[in-house]
N, C-alpha and C positions, 0 to 999 in steps of 0.2 A: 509590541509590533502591531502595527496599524494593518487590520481586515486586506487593502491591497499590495499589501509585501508577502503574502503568503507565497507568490507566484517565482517572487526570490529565493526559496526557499529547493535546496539541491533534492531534498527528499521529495520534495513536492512534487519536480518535476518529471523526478526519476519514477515513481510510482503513477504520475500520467503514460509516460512511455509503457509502463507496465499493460497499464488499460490496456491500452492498443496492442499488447502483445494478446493478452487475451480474448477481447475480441475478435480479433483475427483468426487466434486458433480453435475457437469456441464453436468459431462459423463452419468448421467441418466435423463437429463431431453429430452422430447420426441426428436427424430431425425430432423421434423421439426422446430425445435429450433435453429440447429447448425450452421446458418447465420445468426441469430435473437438474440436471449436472451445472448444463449453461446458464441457466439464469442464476442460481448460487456461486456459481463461479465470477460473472459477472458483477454482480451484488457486492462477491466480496472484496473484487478486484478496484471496483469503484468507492468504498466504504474509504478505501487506504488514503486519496488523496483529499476526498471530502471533508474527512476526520481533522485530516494537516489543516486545510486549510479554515474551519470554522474554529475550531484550537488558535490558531495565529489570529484569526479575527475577536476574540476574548480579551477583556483587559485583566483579568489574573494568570497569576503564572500555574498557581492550582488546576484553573478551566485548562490551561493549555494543556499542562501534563495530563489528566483525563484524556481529551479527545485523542493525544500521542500513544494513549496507553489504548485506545480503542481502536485507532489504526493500527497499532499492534499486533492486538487480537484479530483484526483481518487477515494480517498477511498470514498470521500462523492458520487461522481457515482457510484460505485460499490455497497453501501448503499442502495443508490435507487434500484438499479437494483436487487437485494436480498431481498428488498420488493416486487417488483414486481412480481418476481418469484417467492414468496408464496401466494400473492393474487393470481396466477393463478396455485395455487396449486403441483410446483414441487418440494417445499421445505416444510416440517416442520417448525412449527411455533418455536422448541426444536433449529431446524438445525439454521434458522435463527438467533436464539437467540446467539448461539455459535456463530457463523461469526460475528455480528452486536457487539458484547464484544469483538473479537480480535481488527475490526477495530474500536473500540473507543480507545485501547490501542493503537494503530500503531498513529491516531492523534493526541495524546494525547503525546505520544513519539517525534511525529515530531512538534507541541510545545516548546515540551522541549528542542528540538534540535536548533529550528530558536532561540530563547529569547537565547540559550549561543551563537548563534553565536554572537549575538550584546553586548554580555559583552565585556570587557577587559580582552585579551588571559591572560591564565596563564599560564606561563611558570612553563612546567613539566618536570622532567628529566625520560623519562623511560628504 
């Protein structure tokens, strides 16, 4: 997969939407937070689709599955970290819910992504 197809890529796009949820929700949690919770949350929110897409930019399928396996490990930190920040009350238990379903889709995706790499390519003409 050639460096500018990453963008093709349904997990790619869906853990960009992600960013933006976070951001968003991040911007209201109190100001003493904003080298604390936010910027970890951020960090980890952003780690997800960077990881995809310099993985897809790799010419082995080994480098790919690394960077998929380290997007991985974001989301499941960012997990935590969105737990965290409703047991300390800056998120709804509703908002969590929403974030906590995208990211089980984004791993769940990246899954599905690592098990095709280790099949036998199929040649497709498109």
């Amino acid at each position: 997969m050639g460096s500018h197809q990453f963008k093709e890529l349904k997990v790619w796009q869906k853990s960009m939407e992600l960013v933006e949820h976070i951001y968003a929700i991040s911007y209201l949690f109190p100001k003493m937070e904003q080298f604390g919770l936010v910027s970890q949350m951020r960090r980890s929110s952003v780690s997800i689709p960077s990881n995809i897409a310099e993985g897809a930019g790799r010419n082995s399928t080994k480098d790919f599955d690394h960077f998929l396996s380290m997007a991985n490990g974001s989301a499941y930190e960012l997990e935590t970290q969105l737990m965290i920040a409703q047991r300390l009350d800056y998120l709804s238990t509703e908002k969590l819910q929403l974030l906590a379903s995208i990211l089980t889709e984004i791993t769940k995706m990246i899954f599905s992504l690592k098990k095709s790499l280790h099949q036998t390519p199929q040649h497709t003409h498109n």
